[in-house]
C-alpha positions as CSV (number, residue, x, y, z in Angstrom):
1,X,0.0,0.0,0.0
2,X,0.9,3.4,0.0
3,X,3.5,5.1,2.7
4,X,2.4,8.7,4.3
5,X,5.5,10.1,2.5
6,X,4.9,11.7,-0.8
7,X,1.3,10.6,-0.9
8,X,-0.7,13.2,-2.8
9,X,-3.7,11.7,-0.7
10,X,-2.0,12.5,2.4
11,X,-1.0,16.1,2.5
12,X,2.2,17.4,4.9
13,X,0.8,19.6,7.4
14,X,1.1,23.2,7.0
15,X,1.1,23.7,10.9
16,X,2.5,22.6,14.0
17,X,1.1,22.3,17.4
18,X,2.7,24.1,20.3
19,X,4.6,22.1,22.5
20,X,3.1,23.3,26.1
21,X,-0.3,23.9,25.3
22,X,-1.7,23.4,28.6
23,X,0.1,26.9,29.6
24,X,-2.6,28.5,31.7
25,X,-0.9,32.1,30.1
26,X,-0.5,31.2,27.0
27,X,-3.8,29.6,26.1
28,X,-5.2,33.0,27.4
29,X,-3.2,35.0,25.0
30,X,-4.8,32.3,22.3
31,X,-8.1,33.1,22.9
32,X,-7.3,36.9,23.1
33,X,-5.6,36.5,19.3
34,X,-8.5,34.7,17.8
35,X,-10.9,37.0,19.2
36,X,-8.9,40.2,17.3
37,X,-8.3,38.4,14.5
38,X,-11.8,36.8,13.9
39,X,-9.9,33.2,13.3
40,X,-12.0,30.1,13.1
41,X,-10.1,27.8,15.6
42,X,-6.3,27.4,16.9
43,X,-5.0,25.6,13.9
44,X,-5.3,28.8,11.9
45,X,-3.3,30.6,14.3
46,X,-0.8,27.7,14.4
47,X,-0.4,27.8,10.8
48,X,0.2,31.6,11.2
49,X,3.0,30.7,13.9
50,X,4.1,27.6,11.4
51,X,4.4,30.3,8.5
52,X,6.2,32.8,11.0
53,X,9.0,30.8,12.2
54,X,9.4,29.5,8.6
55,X,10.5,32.8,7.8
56,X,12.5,33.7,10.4
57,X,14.3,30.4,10.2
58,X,15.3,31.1,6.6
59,X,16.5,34.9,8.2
60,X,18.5,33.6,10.9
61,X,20.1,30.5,8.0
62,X,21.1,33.5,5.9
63,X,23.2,35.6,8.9
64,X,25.3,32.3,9.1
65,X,26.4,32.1,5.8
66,X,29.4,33.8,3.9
67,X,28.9,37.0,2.7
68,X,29.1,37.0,-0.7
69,X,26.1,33.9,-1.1
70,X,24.3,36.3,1.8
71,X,24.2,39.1,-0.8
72,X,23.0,37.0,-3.8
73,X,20.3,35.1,-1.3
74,X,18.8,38.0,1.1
75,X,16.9,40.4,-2.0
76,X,15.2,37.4,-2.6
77,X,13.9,37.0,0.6
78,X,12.9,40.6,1.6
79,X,11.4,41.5,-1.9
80,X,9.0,38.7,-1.3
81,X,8.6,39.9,2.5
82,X,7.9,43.8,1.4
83,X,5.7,42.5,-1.5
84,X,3.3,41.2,1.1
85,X,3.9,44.3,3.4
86,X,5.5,42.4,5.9
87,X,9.0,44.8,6.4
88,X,9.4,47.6,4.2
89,X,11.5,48.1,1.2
90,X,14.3,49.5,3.0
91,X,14.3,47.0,5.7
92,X,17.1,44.3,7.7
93,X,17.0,41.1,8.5
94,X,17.2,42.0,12.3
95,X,13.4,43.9,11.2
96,X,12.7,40.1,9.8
97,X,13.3,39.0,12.7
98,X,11.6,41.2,14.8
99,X,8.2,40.4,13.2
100,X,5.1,39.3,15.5
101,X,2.4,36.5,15.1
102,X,0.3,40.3,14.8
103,X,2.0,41.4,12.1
104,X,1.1,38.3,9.6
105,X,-2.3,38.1,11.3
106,X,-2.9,41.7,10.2
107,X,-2.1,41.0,6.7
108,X,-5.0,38.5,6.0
109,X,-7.5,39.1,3.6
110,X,-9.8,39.2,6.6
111,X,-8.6,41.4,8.7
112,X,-8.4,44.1,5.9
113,X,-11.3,43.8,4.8
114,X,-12.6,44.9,8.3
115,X,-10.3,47.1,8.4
116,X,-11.8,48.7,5.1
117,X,-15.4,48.3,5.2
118,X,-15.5,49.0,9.1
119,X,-17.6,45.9,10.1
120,X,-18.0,45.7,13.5
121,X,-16.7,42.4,14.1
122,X,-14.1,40.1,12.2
123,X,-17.0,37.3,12.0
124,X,-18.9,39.4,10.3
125,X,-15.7,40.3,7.6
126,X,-15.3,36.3,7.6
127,X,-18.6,35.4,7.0
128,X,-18.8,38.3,3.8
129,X,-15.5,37.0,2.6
130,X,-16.9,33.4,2.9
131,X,-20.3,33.9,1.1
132,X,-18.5,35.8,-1.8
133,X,-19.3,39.1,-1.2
134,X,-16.0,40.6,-1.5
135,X,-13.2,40.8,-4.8
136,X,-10.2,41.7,-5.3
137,X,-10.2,42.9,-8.5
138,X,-12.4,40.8,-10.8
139,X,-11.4,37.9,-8.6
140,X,-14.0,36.2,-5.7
141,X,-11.8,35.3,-3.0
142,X,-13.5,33.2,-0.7
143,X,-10.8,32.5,1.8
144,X,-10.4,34.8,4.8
145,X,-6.9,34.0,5.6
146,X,-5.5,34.5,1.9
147,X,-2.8,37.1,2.7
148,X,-3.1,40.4,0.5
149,X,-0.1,42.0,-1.7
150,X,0.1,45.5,-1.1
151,X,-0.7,46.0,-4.7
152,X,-4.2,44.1,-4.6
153,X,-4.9,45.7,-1.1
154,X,-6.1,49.0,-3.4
155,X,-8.5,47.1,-5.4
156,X,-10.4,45.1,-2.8
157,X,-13.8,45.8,-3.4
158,X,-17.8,45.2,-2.8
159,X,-20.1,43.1,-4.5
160,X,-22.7,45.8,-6.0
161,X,-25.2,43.4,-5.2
162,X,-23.8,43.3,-1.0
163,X,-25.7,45.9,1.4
164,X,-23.4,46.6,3.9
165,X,-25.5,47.3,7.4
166,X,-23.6,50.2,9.2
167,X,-25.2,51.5,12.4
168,X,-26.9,55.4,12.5
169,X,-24.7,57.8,13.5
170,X,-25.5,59.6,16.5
171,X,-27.2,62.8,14.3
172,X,-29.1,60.2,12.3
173,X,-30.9,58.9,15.8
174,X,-31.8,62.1,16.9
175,X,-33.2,62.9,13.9
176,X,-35.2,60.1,13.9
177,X,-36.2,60.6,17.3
178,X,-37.1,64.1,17.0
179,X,-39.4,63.3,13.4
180,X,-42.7,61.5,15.3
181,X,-42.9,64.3,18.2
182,X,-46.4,65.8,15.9
């Protein structure tokens, strides 16, 4: 039969699980992360971890070597970093590896479309993002933590056919209040 290894049936996992996660503190910080970020359970912000240390693994590989294969190797790794407005274009590794689980988590499709289209919770982003409500372009993206270029981040947009609800401002109430006194 077939082995785990190299089976396109049975695909590598993306993620890994910490290794105290009966940590009375950390759990709490968890819960506080999934609750700003809107993130369906803990594997999404393990993968977000997973992805995190991936990159500041390859950082901290590329201040060991020699310094002429350093040069060659490290534009590669901060264009793709700044393209996804992670460091900035003038930035070090040192910034690379100075980046927080917050700093991914803010760069997901979900959390900018909040950010955008001021919903009042990150459900509520999630569950637009998830139904197909919002594009990128002429693209549906249907996957909340798909994380955003800075160049598609401009052309995020509305379905014309999606009402956002937005709650009265406070003029709007007292106008309404004030109409029925006849």
């Amino acid at each position: 039969m077939y082995s785990d290894l190299g089976d396109p049936r049975y695909p590598s996992r993306v993620w890994k699980k910490p290794k105290r996660p009966l940590n009375y503190d950390f759990m709490m910080e968890d819960l506080n992360t999934l609750g700003v970020y809107g993130l369906k359970n803990k594997r999404e912000l393990w993968k977000a971890r997973t992805e995190l240390s991936r990159v500041r693994h390859q950082a901290r590989s590329l201040l060991a070597l020699r310094q002429e294969i350093r040069a060659q190797k490290e534009p590669v790794l901060m264009k793709s970093l700044a393209r996804i407005g992670l460091v900035k274009e003038d930035a070090t590794l040192d910034d690379v590896l100075n980046l927080d689980i917050n700093d991914l988590l803010s760069r997901r499709f979900q959390t900018i479309v909040q950010k955008k289209f001021a919903f009042k919770t990150p459900y509520q982003a999630r569950q637009a993002i998830v139904h197909g409500h919002i594009s990128i372009g002429h693209r549906i993206i249907t996957i909340p933590s798909y994380i955003v270029n800075i160049k598609e981040e401009g052309q995020i947009q509305v379905s014309p056919k999606f009402k956002i609800q937005s709650t009265p401002s406070a003029n709007e109430v007292k106008e309404a209040t004030a109409a029925p006194q006849s």
